[in-house]
N, C-alpha and C positions, 0 to 999 in steps of 0.2 A: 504494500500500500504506500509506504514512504518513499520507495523509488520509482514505481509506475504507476502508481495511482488506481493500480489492478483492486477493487475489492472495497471501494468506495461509495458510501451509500448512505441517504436520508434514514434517520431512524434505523438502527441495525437490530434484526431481530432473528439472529442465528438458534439454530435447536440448539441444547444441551449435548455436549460430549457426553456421550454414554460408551463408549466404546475404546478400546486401544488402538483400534484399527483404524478412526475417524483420520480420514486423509489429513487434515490441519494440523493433528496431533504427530502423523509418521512426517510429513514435510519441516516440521522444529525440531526434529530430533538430528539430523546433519548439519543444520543451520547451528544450532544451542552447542555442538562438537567442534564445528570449526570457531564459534566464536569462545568458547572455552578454551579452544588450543590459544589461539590468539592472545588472550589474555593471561596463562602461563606464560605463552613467550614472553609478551608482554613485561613480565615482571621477571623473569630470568635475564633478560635482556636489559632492563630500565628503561622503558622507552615508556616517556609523556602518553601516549595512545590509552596507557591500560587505567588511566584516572579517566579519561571521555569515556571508556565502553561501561564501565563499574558504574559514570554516573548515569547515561543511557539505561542500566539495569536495576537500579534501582529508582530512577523515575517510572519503569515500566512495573515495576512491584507498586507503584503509587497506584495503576489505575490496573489493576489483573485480576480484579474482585476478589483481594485477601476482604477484604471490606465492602459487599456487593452496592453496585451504583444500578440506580436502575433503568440505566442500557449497558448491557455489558460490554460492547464494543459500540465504538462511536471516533468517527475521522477528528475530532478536536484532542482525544487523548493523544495524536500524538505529538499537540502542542509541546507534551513535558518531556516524549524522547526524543525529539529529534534534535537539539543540542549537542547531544552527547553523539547519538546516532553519528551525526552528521561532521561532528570536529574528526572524531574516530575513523569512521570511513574514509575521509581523506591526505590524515595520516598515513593509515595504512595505503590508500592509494599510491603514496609515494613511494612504498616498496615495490609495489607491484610495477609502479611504472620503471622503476630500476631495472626492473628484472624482465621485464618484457622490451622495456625500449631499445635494449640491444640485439635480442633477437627481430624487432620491427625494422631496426636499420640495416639487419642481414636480408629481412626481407624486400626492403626498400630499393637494396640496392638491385636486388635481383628483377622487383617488378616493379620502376618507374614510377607506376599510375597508383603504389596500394596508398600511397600518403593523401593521394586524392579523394581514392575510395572513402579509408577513415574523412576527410570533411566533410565529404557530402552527407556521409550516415548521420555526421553529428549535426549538422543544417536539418535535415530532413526528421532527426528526432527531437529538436528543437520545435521546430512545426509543427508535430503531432503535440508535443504536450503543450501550446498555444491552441490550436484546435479543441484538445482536452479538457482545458482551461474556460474556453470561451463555453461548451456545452456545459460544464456542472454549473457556471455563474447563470446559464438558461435558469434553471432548477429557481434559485432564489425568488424567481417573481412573484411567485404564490404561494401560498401551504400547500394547495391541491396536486402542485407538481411534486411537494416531497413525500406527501402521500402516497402518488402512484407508484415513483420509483422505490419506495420499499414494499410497497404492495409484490411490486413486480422482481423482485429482489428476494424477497422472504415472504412469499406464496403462504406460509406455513404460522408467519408471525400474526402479530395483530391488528394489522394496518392490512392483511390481508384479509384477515377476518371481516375487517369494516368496510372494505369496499366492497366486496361480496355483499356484506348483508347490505350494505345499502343500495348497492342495484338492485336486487331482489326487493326492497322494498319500494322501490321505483317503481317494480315490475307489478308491483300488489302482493306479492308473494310472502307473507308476514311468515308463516312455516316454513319457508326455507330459512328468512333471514335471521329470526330469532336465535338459533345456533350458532350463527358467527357471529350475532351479539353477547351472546351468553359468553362465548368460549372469549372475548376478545377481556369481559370482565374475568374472568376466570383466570387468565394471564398476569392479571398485574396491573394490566393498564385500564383500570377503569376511566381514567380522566377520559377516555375519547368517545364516552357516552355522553353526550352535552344532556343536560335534564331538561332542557326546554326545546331545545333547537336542532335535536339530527335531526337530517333532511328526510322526508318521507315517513316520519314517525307519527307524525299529527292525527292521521287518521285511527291508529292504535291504539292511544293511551290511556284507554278503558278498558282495552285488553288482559286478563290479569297476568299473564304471562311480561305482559311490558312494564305493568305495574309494579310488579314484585321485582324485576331485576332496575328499574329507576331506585327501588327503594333501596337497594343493594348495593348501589352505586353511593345512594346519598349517604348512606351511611359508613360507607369505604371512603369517600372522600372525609368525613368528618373525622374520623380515625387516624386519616393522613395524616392531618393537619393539626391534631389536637394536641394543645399542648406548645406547640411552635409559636415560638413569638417574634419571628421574621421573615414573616409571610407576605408577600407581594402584595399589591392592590387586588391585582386580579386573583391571586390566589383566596383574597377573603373574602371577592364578591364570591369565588365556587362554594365556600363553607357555608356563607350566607345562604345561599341558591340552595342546597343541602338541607339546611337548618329548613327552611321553607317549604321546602317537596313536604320532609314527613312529621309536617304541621308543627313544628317547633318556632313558632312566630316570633317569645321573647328572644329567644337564643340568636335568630338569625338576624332580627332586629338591633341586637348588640353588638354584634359581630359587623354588620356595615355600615355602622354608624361609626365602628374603630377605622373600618377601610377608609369611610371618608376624612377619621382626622390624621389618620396614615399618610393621604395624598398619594396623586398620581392620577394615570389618564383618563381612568373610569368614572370620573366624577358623576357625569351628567348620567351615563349607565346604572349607577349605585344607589341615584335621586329615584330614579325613575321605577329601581325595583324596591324602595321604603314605601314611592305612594302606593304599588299594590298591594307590597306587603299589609301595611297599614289598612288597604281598604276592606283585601279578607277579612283581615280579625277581625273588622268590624260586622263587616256581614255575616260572620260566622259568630259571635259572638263573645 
């Protein structure tokens, strides 16, 4: 991923290693060997190199879910290795270019044109990761695009789940979509059950099958959050939204009354769910 940008994606939602056999696991095991050798020589030798890989490896012990994050892989973790990665690599580059660049000049001499070759390969890989470049910054223009591409990515995760059920419930088809709604809370990721606003839900929500899993939701979200006392604007309109699904009107009344002296963008959003809040409990009594 850090050198070819192979294996990069919105939302990562890879299955669990269950296996010794899992290809990801047998492909670190040569890679973890030569970089082990390396860092013996490394230190047999004295060479600067073996402090970049040590710290490379222990920023990647920062985010390897000793301490689980909840995405286990995600393209920003390797904000913290690639320092070390990257000093390291080029270090060592310098040996290998030692050691190649006299057999390149026996080759050079022989074929004229291979010193050309190498430029154009590195022009031409230049380019691609300019093109590479320009298609992930596509992605950014909307949520919807980083939805599909992990959709389309991890079939199997939760964002797969949710766009499934939500064409199916496009389609009318509430029995199919329920399942990849159920399964997508079942994951973990409740947040991407809006309680008021999935698309195509509206017609449902006297359904008791949709009612019991909203309710499910509001009170995984409330659980989330309980307790935290550095919680976003928007994270304490969702507690609030919560608190209000399963009638809990002082609670979620308190709770956005804090977002609003919290501050931040949702202001006029926050206004506008006190006056209904407010107007239930009044019609309800």
């Amino acid at each position: 991923m850090a050198t070819t940008s192979i294996g990069v994606s919105a939302f990562h939602m890879p299955p669990p290693v269950r296996s010794w056999s899992n290809s990801w696991w047998i492909a670190s095991v040569p890679i973890g060997l030569v970089l082990s050798w390396r860092v013996v020589d490394g230190v047999v030798h004295r060479r600067d190199e073996v402090a970049w890989w040590l710290g490379a490896g222990t920023a990647f012990m920062m985010v390897s879910q000793i301490f689980p994050f909840y995405f286990v892989v995600a393209d920003r973790y390797l904000y913290f290795i690639l320092p070390g990665l990257l000093v390291a690599s080029l270090l060592w580059w310098g040996d290998i270019k030692r050691l190649v660049g006299r057999r390149f000049e026996a080759l050079q001499s022989r074929v004229p044109l291979a010193g050309l070759g190498v430029r154009v390969a590195i022009v031409l890989l230049l380019v691609l990761f300019a093109v590479r470049s320009g298609e992930r910054a596509e992605l950014w223009k909307n949520e919807d695009s980083l939805t599909f591409e992990s959709a389309i990515n991890y079939p199997a995760g939760a964002t797969g789940n949710l766009v499934r059920g939500l064409q199916l419930l496009g389609k009318g088809d509430l029995d199919g979509a329920f399942p990849e709604l159920r399964e997508v809370v079942n994951s973990g990721h409740h947040q991407y059950i809006d309680l008021f606003a999935l698309p195509g839900l509206a017609p449902y929500l006297q359904d008791k099958r949709i009612v019991r899993l909203r309710h499910r939701v509001a009170r995984l979200t409330i659980e989330q959050f309980e307790g935290d006392r550095a919680l976003t604007q928007h994270q304490m309109r969702s507690v609030g939204s919560a608190h209000f699904y399963i009638g809990d009107y002082d609670s979620a009344i308190t709770v956005l009354e804090d977002a609003l002296r919290r501050g931040g963008p949702h202001r006029e959003a926050i206004l506008a769910d006190l006056e209904l809040i407010r107007r239930t409990q009044r019609d309800r009594g």
